[in-house]
C-alpha positions as CSV (number, residue, x, y, z in Angstrom):
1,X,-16.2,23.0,-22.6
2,X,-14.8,22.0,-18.7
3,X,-16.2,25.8,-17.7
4,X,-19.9,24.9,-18.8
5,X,-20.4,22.4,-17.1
6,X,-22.7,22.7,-13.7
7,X,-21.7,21.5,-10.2
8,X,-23.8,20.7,-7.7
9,X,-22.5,20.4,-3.9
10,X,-24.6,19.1,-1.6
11,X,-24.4,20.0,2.2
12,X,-26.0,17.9,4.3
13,X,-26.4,19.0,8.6
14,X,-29.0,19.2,10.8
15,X,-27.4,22.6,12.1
16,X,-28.5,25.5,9.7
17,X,-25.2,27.7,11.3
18,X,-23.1,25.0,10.1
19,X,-24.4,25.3,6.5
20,X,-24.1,28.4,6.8
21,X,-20.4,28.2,7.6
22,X,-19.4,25.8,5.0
23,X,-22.0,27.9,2.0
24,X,-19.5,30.7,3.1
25,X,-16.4,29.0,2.7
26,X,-17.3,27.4,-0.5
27,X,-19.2,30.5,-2.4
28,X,-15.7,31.4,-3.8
29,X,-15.0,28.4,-5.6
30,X,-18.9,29.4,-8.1
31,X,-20.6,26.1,-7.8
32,X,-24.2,25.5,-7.3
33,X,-25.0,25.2,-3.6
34,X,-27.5,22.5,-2.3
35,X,-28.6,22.2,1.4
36,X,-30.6,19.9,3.2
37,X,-31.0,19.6,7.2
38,X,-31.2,15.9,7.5
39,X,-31.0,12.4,5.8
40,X,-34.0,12.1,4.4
41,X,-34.0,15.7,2.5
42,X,-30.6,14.4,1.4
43,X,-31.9,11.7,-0.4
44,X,-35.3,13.2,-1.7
45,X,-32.7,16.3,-3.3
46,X,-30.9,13.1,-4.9
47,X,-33.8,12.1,-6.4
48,X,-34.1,15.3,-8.4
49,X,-30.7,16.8,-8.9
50,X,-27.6,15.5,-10.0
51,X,-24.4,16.2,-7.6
52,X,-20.7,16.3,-8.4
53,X,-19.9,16.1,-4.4
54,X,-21.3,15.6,-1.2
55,X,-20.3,17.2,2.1
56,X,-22.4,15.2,5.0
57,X,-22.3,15.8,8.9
58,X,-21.8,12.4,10.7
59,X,-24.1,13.7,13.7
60,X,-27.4,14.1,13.0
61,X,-30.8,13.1,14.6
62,X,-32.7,9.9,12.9
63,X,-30.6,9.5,9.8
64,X,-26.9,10.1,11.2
65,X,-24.4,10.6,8.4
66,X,-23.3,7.1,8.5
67,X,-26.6,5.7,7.9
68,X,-27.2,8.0,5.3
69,X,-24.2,7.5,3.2
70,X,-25.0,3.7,3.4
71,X,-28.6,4.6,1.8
72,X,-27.8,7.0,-0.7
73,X,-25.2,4.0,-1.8
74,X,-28.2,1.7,-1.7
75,X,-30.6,4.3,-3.6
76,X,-28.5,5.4,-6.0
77,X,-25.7,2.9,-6.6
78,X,-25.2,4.3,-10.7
79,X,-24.9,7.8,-9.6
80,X,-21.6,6.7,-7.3
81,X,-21.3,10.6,-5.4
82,X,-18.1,10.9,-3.7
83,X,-19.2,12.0,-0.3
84,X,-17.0,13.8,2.5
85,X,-17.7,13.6,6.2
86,X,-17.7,16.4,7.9
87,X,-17.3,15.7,12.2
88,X,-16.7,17.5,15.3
89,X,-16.8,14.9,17.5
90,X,-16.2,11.4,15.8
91,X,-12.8,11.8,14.8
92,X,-11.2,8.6,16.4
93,X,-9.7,5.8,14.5
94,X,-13.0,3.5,14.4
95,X,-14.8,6.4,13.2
96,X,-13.1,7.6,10.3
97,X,-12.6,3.7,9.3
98,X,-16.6,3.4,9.5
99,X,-16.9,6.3,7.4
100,X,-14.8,4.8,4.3
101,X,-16.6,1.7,5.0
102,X,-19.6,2.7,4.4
103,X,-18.7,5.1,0.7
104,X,-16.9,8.1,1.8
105,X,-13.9,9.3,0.1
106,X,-13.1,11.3,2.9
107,X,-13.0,12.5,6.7
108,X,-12.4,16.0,8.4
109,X,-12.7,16.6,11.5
110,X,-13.8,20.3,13.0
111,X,-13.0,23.1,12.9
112,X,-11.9,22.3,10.1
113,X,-9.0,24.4,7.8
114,X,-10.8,26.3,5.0
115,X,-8.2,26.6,2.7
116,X,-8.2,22.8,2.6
117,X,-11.7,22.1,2.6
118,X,-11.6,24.0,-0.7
119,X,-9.0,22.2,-2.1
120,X,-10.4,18.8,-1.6
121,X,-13.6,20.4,-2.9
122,X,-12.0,21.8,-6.4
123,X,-10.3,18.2,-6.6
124,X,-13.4,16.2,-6.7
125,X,-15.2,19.0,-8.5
126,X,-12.6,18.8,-11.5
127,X,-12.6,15.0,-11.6
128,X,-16.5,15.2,-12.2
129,X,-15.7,17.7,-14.9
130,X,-13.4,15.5,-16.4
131,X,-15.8,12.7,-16.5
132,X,-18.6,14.6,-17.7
133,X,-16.5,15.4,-20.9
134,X,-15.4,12.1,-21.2
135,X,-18.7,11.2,-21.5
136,X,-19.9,13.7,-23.9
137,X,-17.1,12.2,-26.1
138,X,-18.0,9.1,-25.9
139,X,-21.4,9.7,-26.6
140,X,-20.4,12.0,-29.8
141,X,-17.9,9.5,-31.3
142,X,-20.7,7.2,-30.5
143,X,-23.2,8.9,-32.7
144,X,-20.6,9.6,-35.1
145,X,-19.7,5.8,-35.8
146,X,-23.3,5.2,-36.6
147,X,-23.8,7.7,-38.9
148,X,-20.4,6.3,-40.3
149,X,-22.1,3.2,-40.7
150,X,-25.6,3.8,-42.1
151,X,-23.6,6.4,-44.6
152,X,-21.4,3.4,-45.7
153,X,-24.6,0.6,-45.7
154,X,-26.2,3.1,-47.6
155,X,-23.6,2.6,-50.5
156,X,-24.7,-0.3,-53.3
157,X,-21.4,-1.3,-54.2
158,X,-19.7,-3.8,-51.4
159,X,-16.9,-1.4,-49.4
160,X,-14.5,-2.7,-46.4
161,X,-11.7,-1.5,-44.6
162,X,-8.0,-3.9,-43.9
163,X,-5.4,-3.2,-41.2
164,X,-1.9,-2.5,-42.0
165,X,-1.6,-6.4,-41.5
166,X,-4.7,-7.1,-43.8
167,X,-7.0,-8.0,-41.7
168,X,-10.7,-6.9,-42.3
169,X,-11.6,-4.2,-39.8
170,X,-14.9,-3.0,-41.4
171,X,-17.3,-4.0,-44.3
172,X,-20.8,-2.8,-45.0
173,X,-24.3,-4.5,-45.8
174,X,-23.4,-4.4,-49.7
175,X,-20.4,-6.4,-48.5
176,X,-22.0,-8.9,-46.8
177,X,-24.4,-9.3,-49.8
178,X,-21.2,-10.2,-52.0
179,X,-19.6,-12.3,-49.9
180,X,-22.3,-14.0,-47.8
181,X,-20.3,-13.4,-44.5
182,X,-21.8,-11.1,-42.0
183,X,-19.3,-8.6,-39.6
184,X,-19.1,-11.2,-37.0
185,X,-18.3,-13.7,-38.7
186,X,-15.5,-12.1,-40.6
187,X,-13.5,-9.0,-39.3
188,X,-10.8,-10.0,-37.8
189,X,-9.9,-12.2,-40.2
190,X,-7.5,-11.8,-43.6
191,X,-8.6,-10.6,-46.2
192,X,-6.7,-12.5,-48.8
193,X,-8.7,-15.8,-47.3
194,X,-11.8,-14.6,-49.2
195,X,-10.1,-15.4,-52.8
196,X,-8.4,-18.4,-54.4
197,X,-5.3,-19.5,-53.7
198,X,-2.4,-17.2,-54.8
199,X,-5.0,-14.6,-56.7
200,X,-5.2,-12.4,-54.3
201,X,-1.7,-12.8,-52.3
202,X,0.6,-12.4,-55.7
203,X,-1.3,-8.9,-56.0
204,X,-0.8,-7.9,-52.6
205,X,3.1,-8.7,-52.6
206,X,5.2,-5.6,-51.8
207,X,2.0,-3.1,-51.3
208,X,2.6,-2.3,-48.4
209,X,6.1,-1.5,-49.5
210,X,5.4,0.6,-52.6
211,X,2.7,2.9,-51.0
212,X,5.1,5.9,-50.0
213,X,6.3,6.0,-53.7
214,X,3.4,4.8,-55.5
215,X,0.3,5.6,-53.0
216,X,-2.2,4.9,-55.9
217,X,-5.7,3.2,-56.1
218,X,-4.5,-0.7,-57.5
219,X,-7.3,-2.8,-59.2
220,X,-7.5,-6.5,-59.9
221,X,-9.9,-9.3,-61.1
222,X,-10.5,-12.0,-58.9
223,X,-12.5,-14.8,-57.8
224,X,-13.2,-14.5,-53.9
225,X,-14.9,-17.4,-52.1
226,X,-18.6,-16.8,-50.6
227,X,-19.6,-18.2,-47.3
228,X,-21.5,-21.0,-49.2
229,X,-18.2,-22.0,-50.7
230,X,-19.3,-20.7,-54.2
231,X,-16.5,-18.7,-56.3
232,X,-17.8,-15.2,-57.8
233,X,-16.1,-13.2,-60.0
234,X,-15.2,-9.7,-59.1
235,X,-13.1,-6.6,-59.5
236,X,-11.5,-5.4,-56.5
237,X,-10.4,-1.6,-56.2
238,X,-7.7,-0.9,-52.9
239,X,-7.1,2.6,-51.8
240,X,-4.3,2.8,-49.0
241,X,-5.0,4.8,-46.1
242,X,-2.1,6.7,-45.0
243,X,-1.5,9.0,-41.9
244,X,1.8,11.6,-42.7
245,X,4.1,8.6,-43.5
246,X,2.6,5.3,-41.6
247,X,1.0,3.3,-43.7
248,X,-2.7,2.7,-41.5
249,X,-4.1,-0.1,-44.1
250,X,-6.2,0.3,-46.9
251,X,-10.2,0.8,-47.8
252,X,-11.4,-1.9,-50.4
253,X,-14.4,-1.8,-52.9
254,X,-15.4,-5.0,-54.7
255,X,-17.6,-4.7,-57.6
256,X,-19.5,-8.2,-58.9
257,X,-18.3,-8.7,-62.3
């Protein structure tokens, strides 16, 4: 997955020897090369391509680098590009200091050590790697839970899911039907406050206990309490969820009697 994922590196000087130089240096490492000779081609590249790094010479005519790190901050403030100065000449204290102020992750002076350059490049480059997948993963567990959920409030009979501690974690439309409460109102909450007093709690004694030996479906009939404060009676089906020997909680399917 981490090897097919592009990176884009954008050099940015006003000298085309120097981007020559630095395409050189940075041709072994296989990522996509970008070059633009000023500020402004900088940011019009931006607004077209997506870039894992950029390298940017602080001297330049116009746009210097410092001025356009601050715009490509101010243009595209969601895309947050790491961006390393590259100088030959501003290398003082005040200098380097301007440059973190302004966005920069980084300042190297020239001539600058290739082997190093490199490195810092492959660092950054595997961190936007790393956050690429992390969002593809998000995005896919995303699209999972809601086809979780429309599966489950496609279901007629009412269906939610308890902690290890019992409190509701899940329920689906059918549930919220039966009981009146909708999810925000209720997970969170215990699920053993939904019936009357000692129904519910009597059955659940030691089930937590006697799942390892016993990890069978256990059915009751009950009368749970709807969100208008009306009792309705129902049969409740638990299933324990179990993960090798840690009890996880339990799924619960109540049917309207």
């Amino acid at each position: 997955m981490v090897e097919d994922i592009k990176v884009n590196l954008l050099l940015v000087d006003d000298k085309p020897a120097n981007l020559i130089t630095l395409e050189a240096v940075l041709d072994p490492l296989h990522y996509t090369i970008l070059k633009a000779d000023s500020g402004q081609k900088a940011l019009d590249i931006l607004e077209a391509a997506e870039v894992a790094l950029i390298l940017l010479d602080v001297q330049m005519p116009i746009l210097d680098g410092f001025d356009t790190a601050r715009m490509i901050k101010d243009r595209f403030p969601e895309k947050n590009i790491p961006i390393i100065f590259i100088t030959a000449i501003y290398k003082e204290d005040p200098y380097v200091h301007k440059g973190y102020e302004v966005g920069g992750v980084d300042y190297i002076g020239k001539p600058f050590d290739p082997q190093v350059l490199k490195a810092k490049v492959g660092l950054h480059a595997e961190m936007y790697k790393k956050t690429k997948i992390l969002q593809l993963l998000e995005k896919q567990l995303g699209e999972t839970a809601s086809r979780f959920r429309l599966l489950f409030d496609s279901v007629p009979e009412a269906i939610c899911a308890v902690s290890a501690d019992g409190q509701v974690t899940f329920l689906n439309k059918a549930m919220e039907k039966c009981t009146g409460y909708k999810p925000g109102e209720y997970l969170g909450k215990k699920l053993s406050a939904l019936f009357q007093p000692n129904e519910f709690l009597e059955f659940a004694k030691g089930f937590k206990e006697t799942l390892l030996t016993d990890p069978s479906e256990r059915v009751l009939k009950a009368k749970i309490i709807t969100r208008s404060g009306k009792p309705r009676s129902v049969e409740v089906h638990l299933n324990p969820m179990i993960q090798g020997s840690k009890f996880e909680g339990a799924v619960c399917t109540v049917r309207d009697i």
